[in-house]
C-alpha positions as CSV (number, residue, x, y, z in Angstrom):
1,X,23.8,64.3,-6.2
2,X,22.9,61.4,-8.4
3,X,20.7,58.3,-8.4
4,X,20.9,54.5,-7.3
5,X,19.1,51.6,-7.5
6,X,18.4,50.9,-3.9
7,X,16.3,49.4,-2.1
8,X,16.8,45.8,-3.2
9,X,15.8,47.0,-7.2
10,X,17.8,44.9,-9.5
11,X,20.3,47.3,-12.0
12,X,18.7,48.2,-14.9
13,X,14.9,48.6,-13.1
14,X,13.0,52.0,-14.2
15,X,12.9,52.6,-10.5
16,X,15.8,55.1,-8.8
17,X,16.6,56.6,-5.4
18,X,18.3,60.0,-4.7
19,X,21.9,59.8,-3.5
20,X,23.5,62.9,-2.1
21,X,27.0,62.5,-1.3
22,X,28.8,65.9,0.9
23,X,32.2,66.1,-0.2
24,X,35.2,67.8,1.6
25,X,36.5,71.0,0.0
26,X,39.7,68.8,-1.1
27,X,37.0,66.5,-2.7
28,X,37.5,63.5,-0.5
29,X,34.0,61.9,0.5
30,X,32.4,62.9,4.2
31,X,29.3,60.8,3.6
32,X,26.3,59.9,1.7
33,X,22.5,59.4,1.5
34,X,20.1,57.5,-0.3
35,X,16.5,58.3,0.1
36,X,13.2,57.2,-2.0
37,X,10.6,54.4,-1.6
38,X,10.4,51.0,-3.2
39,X,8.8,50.9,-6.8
40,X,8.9,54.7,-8.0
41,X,11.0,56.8,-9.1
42,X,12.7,59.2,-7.0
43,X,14.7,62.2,-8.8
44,X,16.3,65.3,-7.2
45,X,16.9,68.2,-9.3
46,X,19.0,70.8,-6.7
47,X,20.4,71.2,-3.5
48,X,19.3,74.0,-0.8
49,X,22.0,74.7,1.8
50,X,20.3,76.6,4.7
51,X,22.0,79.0,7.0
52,X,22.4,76.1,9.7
53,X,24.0,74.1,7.1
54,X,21.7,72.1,6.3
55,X,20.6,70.4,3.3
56,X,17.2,70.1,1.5
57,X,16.6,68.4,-1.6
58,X,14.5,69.8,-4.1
59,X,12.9,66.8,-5.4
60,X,10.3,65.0,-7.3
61,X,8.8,61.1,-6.5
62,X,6.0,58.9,-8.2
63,X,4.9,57.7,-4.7
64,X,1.5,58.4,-3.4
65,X,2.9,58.3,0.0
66,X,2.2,60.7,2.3
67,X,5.5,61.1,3.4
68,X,9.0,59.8,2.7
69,X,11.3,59.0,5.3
70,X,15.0,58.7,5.1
């Protein structure tokens, strides 16, 4: 879990994404996952792992969307 600067935000912009990344048990990379909204500031603090192995973020934006879509 970290963040990027997606979205077409230049590097060094106050603005951030999530990015998850799941990772094999030797370490090598499965895949990965950006998620926020243009302009704002997306941060994720923890990852849930449900019992159907999925994952949740536990995270925080400065949008005033309604929703977020990944």
């Amino acid at each position: 879990m970290g963040h990027t600067n997606s979205f077409g935000q230049e590097a060094g912009s106050p603005y951030s994404d999530v990015y998850i990344a799941r990772l094999a048990s030797d370490g090598s990379y499965l895949w990965g996952k950006s998620i926020g909204t243009e302009n704002t500031i997306d941060e994720a603090f923890d990852i849930i792992e449900t019992q159907d192995s999925s994952l949740w973020p536990r995270a925080a934006t400065s949008s005033r969307a309604r929703s977020i879509r990944s």
